[in-house]
C-alpha positions as CSV (number, residue, x, y, z in Angstrom):
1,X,31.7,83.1,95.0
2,X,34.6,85.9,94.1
3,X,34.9,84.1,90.2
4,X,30.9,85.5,90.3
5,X,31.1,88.4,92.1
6,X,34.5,89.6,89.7
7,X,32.5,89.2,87.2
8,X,29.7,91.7,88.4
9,X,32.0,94.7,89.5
10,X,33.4,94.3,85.6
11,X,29.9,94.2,84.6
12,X,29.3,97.2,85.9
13,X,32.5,99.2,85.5
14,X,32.3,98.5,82.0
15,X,28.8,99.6,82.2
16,X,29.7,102.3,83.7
17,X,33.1,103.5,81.8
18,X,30.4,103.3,78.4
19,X,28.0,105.9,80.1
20,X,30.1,108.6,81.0
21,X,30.3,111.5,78.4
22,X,33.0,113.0,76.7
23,X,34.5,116.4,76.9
24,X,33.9,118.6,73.3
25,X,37.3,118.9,71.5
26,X,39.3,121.9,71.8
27,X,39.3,122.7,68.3
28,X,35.9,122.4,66.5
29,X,35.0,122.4,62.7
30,X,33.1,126.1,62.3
31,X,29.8,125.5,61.9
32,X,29.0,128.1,58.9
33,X,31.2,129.2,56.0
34,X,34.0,131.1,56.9
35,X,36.2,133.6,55.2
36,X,40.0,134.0,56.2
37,X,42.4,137.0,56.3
38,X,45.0,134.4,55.0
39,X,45.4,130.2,54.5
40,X,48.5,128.8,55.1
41,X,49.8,125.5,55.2
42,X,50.1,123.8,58.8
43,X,53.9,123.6,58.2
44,X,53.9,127.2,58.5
45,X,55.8,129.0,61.1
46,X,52.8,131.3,61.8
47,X,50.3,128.0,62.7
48,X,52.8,126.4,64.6
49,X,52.7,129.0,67.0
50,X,49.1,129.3,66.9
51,X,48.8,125.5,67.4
52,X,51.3,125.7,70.3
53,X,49.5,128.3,72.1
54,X,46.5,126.1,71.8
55,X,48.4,122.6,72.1
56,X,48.3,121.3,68.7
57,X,50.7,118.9,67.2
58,X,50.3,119.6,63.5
59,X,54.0,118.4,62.7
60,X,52.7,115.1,60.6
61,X,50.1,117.2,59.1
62,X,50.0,118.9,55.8
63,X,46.8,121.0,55.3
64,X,45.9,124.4,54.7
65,X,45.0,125.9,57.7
66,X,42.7,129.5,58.0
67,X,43.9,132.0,60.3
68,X,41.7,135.0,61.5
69,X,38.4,133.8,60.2
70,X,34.9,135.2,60.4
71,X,31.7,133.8,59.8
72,X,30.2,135.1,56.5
73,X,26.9,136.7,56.7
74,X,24.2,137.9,54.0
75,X,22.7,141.4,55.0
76,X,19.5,141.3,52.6
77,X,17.7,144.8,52.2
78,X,14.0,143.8,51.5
């Protein structure tokens, strides 16, 4: 009787551990073009100290990295 009941409390952890949702990253992909003040590469001393301040390891990493962004937007006069 415990071999059977073991196996329904994993049943239903697992069950359970598969239907709980995850957090959003801290850092997320912009979701429209953006156009930077400068690009540097994540090597940089300027984005390591952003990354720090927002917990970012980019040590291993070596990609060019946009710092103070803003969305581009089309004003249209019609």
């Amino acid at each position: 009787m415990i071999s059977k009941l073991s196996i329904v409390v994993t049943s239903v952890l697992i069950t359970l551990t598969a239907a709980i949702p995850t957090t959003t990253p801290l850092v997320t992909p912009p979701t429209s073009n953006q156009c930077c003040s400068s690009v540097q590469s994540s090597s940089s001393s300027a984005v390591s100290t952003v990354a720090a301040l927002l917990g970012l390891n980019l040590s291993s990493l070596d990609i060019p990295i946009g710092l103070g962004c803003s969305p581009i937007t089309i004003i249209s006069n019609n």
